[in-house]
C-alpha positions in Angstrom: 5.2 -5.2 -21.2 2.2 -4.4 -19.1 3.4 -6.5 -16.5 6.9 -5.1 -16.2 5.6 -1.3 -15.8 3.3 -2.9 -12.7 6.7 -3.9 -11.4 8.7 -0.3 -12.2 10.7 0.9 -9.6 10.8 -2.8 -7.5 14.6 -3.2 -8.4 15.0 0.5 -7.0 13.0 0.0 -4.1 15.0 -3.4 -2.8 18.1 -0.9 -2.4 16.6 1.5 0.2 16.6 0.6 3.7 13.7 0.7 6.4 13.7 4.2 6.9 13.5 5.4 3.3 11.0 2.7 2.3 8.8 4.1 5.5 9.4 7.5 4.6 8.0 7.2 1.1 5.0 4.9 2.4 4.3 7.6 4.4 4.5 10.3 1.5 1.7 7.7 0.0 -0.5 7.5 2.8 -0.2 11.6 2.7 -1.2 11.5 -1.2 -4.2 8.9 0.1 -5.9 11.5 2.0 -5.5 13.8 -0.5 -7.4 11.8 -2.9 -4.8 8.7 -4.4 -6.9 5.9 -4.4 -6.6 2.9 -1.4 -5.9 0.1 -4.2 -3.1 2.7 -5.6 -2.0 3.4 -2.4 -1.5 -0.7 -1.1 -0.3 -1.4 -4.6 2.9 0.9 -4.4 3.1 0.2 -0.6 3.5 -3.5 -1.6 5.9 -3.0 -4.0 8.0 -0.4 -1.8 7.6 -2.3 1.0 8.2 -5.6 -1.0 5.3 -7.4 0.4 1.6 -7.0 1.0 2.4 -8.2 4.9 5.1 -5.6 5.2 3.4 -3.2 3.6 1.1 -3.7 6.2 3.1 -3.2 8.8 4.5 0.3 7.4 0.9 1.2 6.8 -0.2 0.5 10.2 2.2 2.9 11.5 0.4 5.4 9.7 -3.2 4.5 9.9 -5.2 3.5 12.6 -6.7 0.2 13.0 -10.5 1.8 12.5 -9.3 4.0 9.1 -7.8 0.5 7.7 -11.0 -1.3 8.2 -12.9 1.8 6.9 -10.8 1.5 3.7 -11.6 -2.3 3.2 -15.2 -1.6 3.9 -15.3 0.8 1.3 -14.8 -2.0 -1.5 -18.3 -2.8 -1.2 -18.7 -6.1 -2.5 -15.7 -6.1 -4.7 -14.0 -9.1 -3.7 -11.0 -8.9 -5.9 -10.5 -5.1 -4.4 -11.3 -6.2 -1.0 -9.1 -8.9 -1.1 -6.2 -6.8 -2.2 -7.1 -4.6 0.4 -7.1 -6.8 3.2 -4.2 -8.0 2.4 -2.0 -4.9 3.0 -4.1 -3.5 5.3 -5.1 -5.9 8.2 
């Protein structure tokens, strides 16, 4: 069960195109400097996106290079967390 609500909305998100799935990373990277959390935020980006290496690229459009490293710097020496972050952000 737990694993299917980690995966909610996927079969929704394969139907949008390029420009919705952008549009709605972007609403995330909004809610990220309000306060959503980076691992929340390359989580849903993933699954919007439908990879961690596209979710990257959408990300990267809204981020700069130096706030993306900031973000994986901030997981300390989480290395689960770090690696989730580096993956969809670098």
């Amino acid at each position: 069960m737990l694993d299917k609500l980690n995966n909610i909305g996927d079969e929704l998100y394969q139907s949008w195109n390029e420009e919705q799935r952008r549009d709605e990373i972007g609403k995330l990277v909004q809610g990220y400097r309000n306060g959503l959390p980076a691992p929340i935020l390359c989580q849903l980006a993933t699954s919007i996106a439908g990879s961690p290496e596209l979710a990257s690229g959408h990300l990267a459009a809204f981020l700069s290079r130096n706030e993306r490293k900031s973000m994986v710097k901030q997981a300390g020496n989480n290395r689960e967390l770090r690696s989730l972050l580096k993956a969809t952000l670098l």
